[in-house]
OpenMM code with the backbone's topology and positions (N, CA, C; nanometers):
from openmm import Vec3, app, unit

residues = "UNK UNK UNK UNK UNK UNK UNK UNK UNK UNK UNK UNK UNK UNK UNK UNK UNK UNK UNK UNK UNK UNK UNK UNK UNK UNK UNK UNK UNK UNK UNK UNK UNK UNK UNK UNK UNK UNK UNK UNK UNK UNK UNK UNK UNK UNK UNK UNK UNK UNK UNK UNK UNK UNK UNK UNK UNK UNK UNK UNK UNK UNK UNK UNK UNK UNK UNK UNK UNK UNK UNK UNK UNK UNK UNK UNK UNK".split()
positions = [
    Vec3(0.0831, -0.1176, 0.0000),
    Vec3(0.0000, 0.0000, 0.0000),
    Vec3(0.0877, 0.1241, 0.0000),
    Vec3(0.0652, 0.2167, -0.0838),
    Vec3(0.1279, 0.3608, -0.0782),
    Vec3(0.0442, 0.4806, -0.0436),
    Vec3(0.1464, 0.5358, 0.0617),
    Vec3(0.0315, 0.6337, 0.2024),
    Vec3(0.0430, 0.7689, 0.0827),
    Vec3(-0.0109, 0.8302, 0.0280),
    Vec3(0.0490, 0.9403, -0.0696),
    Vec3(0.0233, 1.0457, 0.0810),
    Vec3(0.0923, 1.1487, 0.0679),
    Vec3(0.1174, 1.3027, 0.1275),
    Vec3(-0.0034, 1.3604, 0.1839),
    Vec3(-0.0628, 1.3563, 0.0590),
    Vec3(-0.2130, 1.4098, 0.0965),
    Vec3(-0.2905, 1.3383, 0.2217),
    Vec3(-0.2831, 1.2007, 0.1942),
    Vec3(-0.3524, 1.1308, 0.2694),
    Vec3(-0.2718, 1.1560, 0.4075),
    Vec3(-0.2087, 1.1229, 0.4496),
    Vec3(-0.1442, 1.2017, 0.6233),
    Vec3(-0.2030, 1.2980, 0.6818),
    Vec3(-0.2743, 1.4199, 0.5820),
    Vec3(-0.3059, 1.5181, 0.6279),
    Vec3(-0.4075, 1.5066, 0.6601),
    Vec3(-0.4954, 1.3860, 0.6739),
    Vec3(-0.6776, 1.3715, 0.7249),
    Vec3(-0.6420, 1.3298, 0.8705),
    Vec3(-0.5193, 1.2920, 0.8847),
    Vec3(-0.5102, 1.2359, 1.0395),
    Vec3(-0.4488, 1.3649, 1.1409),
    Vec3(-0.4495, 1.3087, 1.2863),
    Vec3(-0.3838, 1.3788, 1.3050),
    Vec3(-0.2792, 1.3198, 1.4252),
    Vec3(-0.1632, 1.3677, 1.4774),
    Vec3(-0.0448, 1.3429, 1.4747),
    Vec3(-0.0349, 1.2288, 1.5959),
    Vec3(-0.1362, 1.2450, 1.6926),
    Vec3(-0.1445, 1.1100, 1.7752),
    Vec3(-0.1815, 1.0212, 1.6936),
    Vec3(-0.2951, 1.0071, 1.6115),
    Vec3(-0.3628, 0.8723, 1.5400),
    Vec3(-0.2101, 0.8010, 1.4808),
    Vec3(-0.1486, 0.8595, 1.3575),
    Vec3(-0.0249, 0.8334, 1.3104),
    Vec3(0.0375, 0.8007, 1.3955),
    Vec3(0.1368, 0.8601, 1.5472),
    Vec3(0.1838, 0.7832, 1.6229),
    Vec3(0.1290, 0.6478, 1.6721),
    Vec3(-0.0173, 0.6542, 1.7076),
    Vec3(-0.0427, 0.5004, 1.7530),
    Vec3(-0.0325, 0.4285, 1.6684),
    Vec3(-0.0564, 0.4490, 1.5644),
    Vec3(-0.0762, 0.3365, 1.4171),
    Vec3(0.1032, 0.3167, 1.4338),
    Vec3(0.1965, 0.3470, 1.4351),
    Vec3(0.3108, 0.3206, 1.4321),
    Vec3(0.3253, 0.2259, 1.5405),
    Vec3(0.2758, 0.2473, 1.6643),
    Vec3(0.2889, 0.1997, 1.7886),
    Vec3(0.2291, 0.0690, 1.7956),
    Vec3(0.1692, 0.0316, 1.6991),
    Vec3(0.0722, -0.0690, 1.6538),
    Vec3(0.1996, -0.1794, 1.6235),
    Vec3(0.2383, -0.1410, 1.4727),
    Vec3(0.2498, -0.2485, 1.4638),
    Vec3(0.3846, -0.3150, 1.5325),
    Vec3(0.4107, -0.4464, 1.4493),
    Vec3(0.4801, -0.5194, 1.5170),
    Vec3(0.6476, -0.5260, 1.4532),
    Vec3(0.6346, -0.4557, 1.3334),
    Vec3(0.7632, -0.4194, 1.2521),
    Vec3(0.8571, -0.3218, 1.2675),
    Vec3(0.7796, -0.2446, 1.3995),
    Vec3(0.7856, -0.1046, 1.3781),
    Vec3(0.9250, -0.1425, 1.5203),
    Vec3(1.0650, -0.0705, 1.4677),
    Vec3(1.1574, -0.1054, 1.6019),
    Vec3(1.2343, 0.0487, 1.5703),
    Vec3(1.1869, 0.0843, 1.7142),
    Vec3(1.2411, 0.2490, 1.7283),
    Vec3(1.1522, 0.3221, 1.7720),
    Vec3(1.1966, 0.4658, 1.8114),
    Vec3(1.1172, 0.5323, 1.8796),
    Vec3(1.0347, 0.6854, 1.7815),
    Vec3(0.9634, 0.7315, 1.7935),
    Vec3(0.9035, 0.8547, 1.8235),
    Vec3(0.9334, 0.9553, 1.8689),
    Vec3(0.9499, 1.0521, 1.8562),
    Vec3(0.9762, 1.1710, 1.9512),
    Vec3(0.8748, 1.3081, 1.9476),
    Vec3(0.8166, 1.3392, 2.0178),
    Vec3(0.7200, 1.4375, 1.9517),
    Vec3(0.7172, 1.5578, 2.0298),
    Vec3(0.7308, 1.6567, 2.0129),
    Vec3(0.6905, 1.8038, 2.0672),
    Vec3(0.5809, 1.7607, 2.1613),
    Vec3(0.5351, 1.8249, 2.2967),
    Vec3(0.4553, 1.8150, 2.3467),
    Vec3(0.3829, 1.9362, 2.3119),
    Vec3(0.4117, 2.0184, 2.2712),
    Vec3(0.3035, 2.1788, 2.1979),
    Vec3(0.3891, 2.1281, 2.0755),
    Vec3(0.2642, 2.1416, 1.9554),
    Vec3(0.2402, 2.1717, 1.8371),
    Vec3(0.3020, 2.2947, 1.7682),
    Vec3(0.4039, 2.3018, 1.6897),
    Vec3(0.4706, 2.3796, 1.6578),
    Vec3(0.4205, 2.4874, 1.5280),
    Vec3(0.3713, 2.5919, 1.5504),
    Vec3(0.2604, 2.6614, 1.4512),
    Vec3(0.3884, 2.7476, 1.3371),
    Vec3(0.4715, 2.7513, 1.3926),
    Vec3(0.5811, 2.8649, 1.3213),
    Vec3(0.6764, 2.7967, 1.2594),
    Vec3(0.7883, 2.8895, 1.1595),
    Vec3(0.8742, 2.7888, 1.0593),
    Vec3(0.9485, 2.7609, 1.1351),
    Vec3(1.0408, 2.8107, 1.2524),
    Vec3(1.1232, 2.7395, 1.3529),
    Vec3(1.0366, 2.7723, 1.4635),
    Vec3(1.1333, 2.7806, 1.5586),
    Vec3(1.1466, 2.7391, 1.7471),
    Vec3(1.2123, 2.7920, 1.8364),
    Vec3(1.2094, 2.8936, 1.9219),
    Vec3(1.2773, 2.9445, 2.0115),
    Vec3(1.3281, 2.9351, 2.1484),
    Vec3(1.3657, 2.8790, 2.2161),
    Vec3(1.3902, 2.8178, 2.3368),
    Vec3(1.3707, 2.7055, 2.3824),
    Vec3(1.3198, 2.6750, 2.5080),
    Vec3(1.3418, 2.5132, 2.5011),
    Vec3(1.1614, 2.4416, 2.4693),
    Vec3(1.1776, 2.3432, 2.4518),
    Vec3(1.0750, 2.2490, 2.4754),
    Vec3(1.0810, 2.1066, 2.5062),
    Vec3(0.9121, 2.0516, 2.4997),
    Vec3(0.9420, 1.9525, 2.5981),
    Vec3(0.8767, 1.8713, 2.5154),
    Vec3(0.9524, 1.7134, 2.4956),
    Vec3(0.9096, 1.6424, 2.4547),
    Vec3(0.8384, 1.5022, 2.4964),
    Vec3(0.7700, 1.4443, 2.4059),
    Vec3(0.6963, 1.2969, 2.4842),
    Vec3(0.8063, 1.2170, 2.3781),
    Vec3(0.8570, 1.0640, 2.4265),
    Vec3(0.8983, 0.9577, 2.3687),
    Vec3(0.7929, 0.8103, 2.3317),
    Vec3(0.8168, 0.7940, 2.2382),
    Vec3(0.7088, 0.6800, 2.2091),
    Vec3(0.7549, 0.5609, 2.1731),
    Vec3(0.7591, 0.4554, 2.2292),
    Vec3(0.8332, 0.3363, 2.1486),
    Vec3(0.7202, 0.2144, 2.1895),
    Vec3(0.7614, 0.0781, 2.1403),
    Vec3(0.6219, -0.0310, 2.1858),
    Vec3(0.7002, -0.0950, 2.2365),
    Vec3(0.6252, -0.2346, 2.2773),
    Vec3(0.7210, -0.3598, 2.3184),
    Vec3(0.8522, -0.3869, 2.2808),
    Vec3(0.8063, -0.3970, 2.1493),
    Vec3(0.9606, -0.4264, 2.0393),
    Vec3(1.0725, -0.3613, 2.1304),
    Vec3(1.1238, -0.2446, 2.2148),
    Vec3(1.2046, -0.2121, 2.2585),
    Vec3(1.1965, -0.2432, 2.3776),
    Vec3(1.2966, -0.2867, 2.4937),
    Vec3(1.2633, -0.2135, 2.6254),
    Vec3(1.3061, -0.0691, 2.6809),
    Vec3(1.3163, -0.0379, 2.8138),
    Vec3(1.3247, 0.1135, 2.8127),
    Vec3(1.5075, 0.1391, 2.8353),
    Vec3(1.5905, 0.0446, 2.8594),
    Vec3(1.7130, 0.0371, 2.8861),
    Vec3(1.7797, 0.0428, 2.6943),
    Vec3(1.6671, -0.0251, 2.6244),
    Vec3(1.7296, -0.0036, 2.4810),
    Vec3(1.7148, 0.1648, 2.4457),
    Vec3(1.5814, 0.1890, 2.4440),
    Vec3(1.5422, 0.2924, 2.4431),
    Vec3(1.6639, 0.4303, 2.4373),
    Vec3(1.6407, 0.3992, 2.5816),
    Vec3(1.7822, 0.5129, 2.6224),
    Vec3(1.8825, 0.4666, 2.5641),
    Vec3(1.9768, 0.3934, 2.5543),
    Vec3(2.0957, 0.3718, 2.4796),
    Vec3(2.0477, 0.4026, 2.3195),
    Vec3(1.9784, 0.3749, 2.2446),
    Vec3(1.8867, 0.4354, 2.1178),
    Vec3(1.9243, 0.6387, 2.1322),
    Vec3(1.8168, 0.6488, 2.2280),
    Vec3(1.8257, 0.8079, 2.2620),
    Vec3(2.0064, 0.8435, 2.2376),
    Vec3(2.0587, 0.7797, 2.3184),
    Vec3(2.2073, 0.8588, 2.3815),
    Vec3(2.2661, 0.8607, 2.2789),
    Vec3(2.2539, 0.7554, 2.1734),
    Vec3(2.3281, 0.7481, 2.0240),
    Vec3(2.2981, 0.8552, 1.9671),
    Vec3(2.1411, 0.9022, 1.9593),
    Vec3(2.1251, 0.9621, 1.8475),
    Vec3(2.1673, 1.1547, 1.9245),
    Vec3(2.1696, 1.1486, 2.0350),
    Vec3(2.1703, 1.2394, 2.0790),
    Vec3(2.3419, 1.2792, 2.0467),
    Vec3(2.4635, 1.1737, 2.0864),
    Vec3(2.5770, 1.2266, 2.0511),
    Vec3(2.5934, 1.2409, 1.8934),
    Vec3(2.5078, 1.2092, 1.7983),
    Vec3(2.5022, 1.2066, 1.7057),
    Vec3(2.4786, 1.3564, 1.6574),
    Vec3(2.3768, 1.4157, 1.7096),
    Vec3(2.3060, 1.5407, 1.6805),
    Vec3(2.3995, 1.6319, 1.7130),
    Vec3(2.4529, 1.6107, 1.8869),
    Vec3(2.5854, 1.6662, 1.9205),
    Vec3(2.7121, 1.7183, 1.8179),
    Vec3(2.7498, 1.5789, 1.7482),
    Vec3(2.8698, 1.5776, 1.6633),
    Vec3(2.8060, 1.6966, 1.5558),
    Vec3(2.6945, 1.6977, 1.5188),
    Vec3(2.6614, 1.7439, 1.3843),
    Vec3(2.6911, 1.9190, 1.4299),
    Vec3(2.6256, 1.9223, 1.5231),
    Vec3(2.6404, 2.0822, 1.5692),
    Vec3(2.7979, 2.1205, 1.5964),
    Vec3(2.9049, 2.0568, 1.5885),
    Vec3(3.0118, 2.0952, 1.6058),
    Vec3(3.0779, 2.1301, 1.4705),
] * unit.nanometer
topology = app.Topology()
chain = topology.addChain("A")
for resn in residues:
    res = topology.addResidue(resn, chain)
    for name in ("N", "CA", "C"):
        topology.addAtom(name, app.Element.getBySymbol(name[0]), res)
C-alpha cells in the first residue's frame, strides 16, 4: 500500500503515532513536541513525549536516545 502526502493530512499526529505503535515491525522510537509547533522554527526550550512499543525495552530505548543524541551533538560541532 502507498500512504500518498495528501492522505497524512486527514489524520492527526497522535492517530499516526499510535498506528506506528501498533504495529509489530515497527523497532524504534518517536519523539514528539509536546506543543504543536505553529511557526517555521522554534525558540527556546521544549518539551518532549517519547514513544516506542514492546519491540524495545526502556534500557534499549535510552541507549537508542544517547546514540542519536551524541550524534546530533557531533553534527552541531
Amino acid at each position: 500500500m502507498v500512504v500518498e502526502p495528501s492522505d497524512l493530512e486527514l489524520y492527526a499526529a497522535q492517530e499516526l503515532i499510535a498506528e506506528q505503535m501498533r504495529r509489530k515491525t515497527f523497532l524504534g522510537v518517536v519523539v514528539q513536541s509536546e506543543q504543536e509547533l505553529r511557526a517555521g522554527s522554534w525558540s527556546g526550550e521544549r518539551v518532549f513525549k517519547v514513544h516506542y512499543n514492546a519491540n524495545l525495552g526502556t534500557a534499549e530505548v535510552g541507549r537508542l536516545l544517547e546514540v542519536v543524541a551524541q550524534h546530533v551533538g557531533n553534527e552541531a560541532d
